[in-house]
C-alpha positions in Angstrom: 0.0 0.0 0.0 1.0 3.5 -1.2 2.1 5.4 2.0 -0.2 9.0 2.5 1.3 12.1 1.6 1.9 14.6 4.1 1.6 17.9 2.8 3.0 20.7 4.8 2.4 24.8 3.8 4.9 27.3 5.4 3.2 31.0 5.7 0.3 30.4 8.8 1.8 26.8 9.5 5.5 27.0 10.2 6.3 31.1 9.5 3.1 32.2 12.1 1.6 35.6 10.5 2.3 38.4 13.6 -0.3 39.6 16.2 -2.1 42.7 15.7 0.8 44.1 17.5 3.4 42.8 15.0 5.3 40.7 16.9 5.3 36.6 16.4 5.5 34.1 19.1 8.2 34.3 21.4 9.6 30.3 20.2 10.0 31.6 17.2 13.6 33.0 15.9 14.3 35.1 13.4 16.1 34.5 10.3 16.7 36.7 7.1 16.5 35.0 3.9 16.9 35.4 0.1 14.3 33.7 -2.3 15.2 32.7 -5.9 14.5 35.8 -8.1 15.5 38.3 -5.4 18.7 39.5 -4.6 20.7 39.3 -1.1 19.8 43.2 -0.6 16.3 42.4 -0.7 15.9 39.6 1.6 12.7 38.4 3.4 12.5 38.0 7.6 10.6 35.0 8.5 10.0 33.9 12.1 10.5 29.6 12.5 10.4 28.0 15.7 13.2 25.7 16.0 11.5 23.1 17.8 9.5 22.4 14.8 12.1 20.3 13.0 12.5 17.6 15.4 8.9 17.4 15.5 8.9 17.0 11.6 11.6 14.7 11.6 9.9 12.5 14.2 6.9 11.9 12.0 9.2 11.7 8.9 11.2 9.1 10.5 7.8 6.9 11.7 7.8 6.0 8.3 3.6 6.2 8.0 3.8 9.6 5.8 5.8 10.7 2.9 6.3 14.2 3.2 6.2 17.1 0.2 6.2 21.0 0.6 3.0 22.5 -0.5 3.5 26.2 -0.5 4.3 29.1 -2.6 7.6 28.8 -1.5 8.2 26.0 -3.8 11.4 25.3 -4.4 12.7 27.6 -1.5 10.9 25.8 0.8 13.2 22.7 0.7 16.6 25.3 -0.1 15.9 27.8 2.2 13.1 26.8 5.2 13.8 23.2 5.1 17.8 23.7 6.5 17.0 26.4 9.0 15.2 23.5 10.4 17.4 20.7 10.2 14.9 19.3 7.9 16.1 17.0 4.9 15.3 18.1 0.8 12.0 16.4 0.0 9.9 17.4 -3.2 7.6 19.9 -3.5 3.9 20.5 -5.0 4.8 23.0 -8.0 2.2 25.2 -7.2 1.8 28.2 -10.0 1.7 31.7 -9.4 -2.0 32.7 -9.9 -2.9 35.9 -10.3 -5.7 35.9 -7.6 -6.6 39.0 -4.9 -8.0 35.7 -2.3 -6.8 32.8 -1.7 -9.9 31.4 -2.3 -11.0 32.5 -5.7 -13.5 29.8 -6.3 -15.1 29.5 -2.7 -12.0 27.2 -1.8 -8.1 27.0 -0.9 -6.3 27.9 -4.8 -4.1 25.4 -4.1 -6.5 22.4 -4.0 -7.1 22.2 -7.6 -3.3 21.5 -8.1 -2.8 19.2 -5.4 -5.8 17.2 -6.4 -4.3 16.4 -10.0 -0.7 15.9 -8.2 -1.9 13.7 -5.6 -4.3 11.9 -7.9 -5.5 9.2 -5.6 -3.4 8.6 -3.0 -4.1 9.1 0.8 -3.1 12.4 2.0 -2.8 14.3 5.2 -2.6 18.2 4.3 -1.6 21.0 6.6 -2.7 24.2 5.6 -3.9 27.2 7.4 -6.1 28.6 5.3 -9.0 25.6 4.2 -12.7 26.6 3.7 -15.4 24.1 4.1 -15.3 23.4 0.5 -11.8 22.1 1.0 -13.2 20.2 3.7 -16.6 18.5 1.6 -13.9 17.8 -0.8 -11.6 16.0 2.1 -14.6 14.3 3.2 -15.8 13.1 -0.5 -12.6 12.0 -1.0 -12.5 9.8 2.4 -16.1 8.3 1.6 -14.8 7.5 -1.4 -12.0 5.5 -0.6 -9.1 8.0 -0.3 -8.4 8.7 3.2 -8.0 12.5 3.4 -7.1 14.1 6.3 -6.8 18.1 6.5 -5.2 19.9 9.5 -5.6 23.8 10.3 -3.6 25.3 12.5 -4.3 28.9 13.4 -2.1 31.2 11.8 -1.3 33.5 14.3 0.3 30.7 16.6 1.4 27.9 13.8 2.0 24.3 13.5 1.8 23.0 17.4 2.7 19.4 18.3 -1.2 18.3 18.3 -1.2 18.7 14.7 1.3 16.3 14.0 0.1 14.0 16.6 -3.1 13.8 14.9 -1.6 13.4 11.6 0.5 10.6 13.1 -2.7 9.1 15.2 -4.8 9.3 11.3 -1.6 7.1 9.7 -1.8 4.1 12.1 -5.3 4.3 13.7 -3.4 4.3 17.0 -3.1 7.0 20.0 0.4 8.7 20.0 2.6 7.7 22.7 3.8 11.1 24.7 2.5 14.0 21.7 4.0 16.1 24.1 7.3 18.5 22.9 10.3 17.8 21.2 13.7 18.7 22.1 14.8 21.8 20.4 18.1 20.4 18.1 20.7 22.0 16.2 21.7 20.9 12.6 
């Protein structure tokens, strides 16, 4: 049997958007980096906890999931994020780059056309923070018929916690999760 995907966004998942006040969570550090097409004067901050590769890397290593970036980073998601992280190159969904004002142009997350051709129909746990309910009638038609779909939300003021991944692990074997409690923050 085909191991499920694990699809994992960045912005509102990993990179937390800031609070009203503009600051981000306090477990997150701050690191300056330079995205293909831009140049090392016009870098971009983003805020990543480091406590959130471990966590990655103990559901990667479980061996129930098969994970792949899906997030407008694309590419610079497994050169640039991936690394600060300590997280290993995996592939990525190549998303395009839609000309949309919403993210949800057609009542649902723009990605989810995309990923639906890509994953075609293999099981898939998707972590997004930004799914409507049409994303999740799709998840759900998708589970009825066969597929099991699972999608994930964190809240994208406070990112991916350990919870998510627990129930992402808890989805891939049926079973409870032995201590979902924190990981120890590692360097690479």
């Amino acid at each position: 049997m085909r191991l499920p995907y694990l699809l994992l966004d960045i912005d509102g998942v990993l990179i937390p958007f800031p609070a009203a006040i503009g600051t981000s969570p306090p477990t997150h550090a701050r690191h300056d980096v330079v995205p293909a097409g831009r140049s090392a004067d016009d870098a971009v901050t983003v805020w990543l906890n480091p406590a959130h590769g471990p966590l990655l890397m103990d559901v990667i290593r479980s061996g129930l999931v098969t994970p792949v970036w899906c997030t407008s980073w694309r590419q610079d998601a497994t050169t640039l994020i991936g690394p600060l992280l300590c997280l290993p190159s995996f592939p990525y969904v190549d998303l395009p780059r839609p000309q949309i004002t919403t993210s949800h142009p057609n009542g649902y997350l723009w990605k989810r056309d995309h990923v639906d051709a890509w994953i075609a129909d293999a099981p898939v746990a998707w972590i997004d923070d930004d799914f409507t309910d049409l994303d999740q009638e799709w998840a759900a038609e998708r589970d009825a018929g066969g597929t099991p779909t699972l999608l994930v939300q964190p809240d994208p003021y406070i990112g991916l916690l350990p919870e998510h991944l627990a129930t992402v692990r808890k989805w891939a074997t049926g079973k409870p999760l032995h201590d979902a409690g924190t990981a120890a923050t590692a360097r690479c």
